[in-house]
N, C-alpha and C positions, 0 to 999 in steps of 0.2 A: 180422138177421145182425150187423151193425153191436152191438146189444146181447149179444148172443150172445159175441160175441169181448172186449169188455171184462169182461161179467162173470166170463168163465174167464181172463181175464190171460194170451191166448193172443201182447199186446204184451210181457209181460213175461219168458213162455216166448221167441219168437223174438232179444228179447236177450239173455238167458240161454247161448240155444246161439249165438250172435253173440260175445259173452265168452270161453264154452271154446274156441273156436278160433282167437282173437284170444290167448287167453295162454297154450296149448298150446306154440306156438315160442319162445316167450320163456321158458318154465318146460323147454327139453327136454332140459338138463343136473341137470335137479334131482332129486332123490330124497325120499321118504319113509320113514326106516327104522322100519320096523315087526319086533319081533322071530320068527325063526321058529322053530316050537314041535318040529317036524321034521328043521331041515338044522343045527340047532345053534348058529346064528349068526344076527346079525341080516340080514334081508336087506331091501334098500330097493326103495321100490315107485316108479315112474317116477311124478312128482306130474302129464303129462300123462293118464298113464290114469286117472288120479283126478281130474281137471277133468271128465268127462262122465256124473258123478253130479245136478252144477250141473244142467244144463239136464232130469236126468229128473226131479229131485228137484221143479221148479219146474211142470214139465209134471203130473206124478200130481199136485200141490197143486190145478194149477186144475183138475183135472178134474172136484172133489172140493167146488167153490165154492156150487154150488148144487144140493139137494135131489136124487136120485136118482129119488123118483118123481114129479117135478113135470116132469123132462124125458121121464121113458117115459110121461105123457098129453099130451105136446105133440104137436100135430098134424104137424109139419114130421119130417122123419127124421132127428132128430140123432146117432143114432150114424154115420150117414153123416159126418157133420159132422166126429164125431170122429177116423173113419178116417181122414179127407181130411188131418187135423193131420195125425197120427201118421207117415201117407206123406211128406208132406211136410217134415217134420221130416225124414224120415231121407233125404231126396232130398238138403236144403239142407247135411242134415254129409256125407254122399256127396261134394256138389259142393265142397264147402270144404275137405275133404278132398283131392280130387283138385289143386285150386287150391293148396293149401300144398305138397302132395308136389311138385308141376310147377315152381313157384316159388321156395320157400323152398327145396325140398332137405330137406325134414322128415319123417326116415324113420319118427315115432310118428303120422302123421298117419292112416293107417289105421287103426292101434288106435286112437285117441279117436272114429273111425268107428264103427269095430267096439263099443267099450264103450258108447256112448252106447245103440246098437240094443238090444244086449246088458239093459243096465239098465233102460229103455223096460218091452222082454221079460218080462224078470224083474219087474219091478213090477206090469204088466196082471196076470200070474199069482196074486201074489200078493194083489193088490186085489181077485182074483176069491176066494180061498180064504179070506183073512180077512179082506176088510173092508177098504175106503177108507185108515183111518187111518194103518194102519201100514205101505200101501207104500211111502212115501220114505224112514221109518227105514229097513224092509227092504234097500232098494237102498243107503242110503247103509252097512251092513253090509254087504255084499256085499265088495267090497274088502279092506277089514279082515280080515275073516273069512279072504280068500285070502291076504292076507300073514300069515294068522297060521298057517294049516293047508295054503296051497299050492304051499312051497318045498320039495320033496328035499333030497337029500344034493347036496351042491356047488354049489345053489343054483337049481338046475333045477326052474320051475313043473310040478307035476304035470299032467297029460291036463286034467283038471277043472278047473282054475284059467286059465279061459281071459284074465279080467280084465288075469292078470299077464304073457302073451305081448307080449315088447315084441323079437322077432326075427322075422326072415323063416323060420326053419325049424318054427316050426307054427301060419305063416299060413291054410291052409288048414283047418286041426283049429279056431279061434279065431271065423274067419271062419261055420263052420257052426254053431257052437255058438250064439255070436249071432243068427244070421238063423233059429236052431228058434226061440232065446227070441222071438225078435220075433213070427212068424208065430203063435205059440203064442197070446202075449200078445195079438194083435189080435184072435184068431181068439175068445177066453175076452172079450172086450170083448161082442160079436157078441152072443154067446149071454147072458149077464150081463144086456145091454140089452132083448133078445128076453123072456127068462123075466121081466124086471120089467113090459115092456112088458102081458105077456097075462097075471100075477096078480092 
């Protein structure tokens, strides 16, 4: 177990997402203007919802450290293993989340929740459709992409651009769109593991 967690840098993930929400309050005036190709204007993207790429970006890295099919003939069940991360990753930005909002008074602390799940989501997916390599680029696109194609007119994130919700009125639209990607993303882990598992 002990070797298991050093060789995937599952230390270096937990301070990773330890980071993002240690400088999420301190970054929650700041912006990233990115220009938008839709609303005409530049519109700036909150730099906390863009800190919780860090910790997926580092999480799909280790996932990635060693050999794919050396861990589907290992005896022990490590996709369990990996679930158990993944859960609990999103339990600890959950909690840290809840802690900042209680505390600080830090109304983006749910979206860097929200995003983090979000990106997780979005990465399992697409490390199941193409390949290991290019999930973190992927996810670390993701953002980008929404500041570039998901502002309206007047500066209003489109439905789809859940990333760039940084208000309470489509918390709940933000919130499920996240928790598909996540369940999606764990669920394509599952089977990914399984089919390498019995080839």
């Amino acid at each position: 177990m002990i070797w298991w967690l050093r060789v995937h840098a599952v230390a270096a993930s937990a301070a990773s997402l330890l980071l993002c929400f240690l400088l999420a309050p301190l970054l929650a005036e700041s912006s990233l203007p990115i220009p938008s190709l839709f609303s005409g204007n530049a519109a700036g993207v909150s730099v906390p919802l863009l800190l919780p790429v860090i910790p997926s970006c580092v999480l799909l890295y280790a996932m990635e450290r060693t050999p794919e099919d050396l861990e589907a003939g290992s005896v022990r069940p490590l996709t369990r293993w990996w679930l158990a991360v993944l859960l609990i990753t999103a339990l600890a930005a959950l909690v840290f989340g809840l802690v900042e909002r209680q505390l600080l008074d830090f109304p983006l602390s749910f979206g860097v929740f929200r995003n983090l799940i979000g990106y997780l989501g979005a990465g399992l997916i697409i490390r199941r459709c193409t390949g290991s390599r290019y999930a973190p680029v992927a996810v670390m696109a993701i953002p980008l992409l929404c500041g570039l194609f998901g502002h309206g007119p007047g500066g209003r994130p489109y439905w789809w651009a859940w990333p760039l919700y940084d208000t309470n009125d489509r918390i709940a639209l933000g919130a499920a769109a996240a928790g598909v990607l996540f369940c999606a993303g764990l669920t394509t882990l599952r089977r990914r593991s399984s089919r390498t598992a019995y080839a």
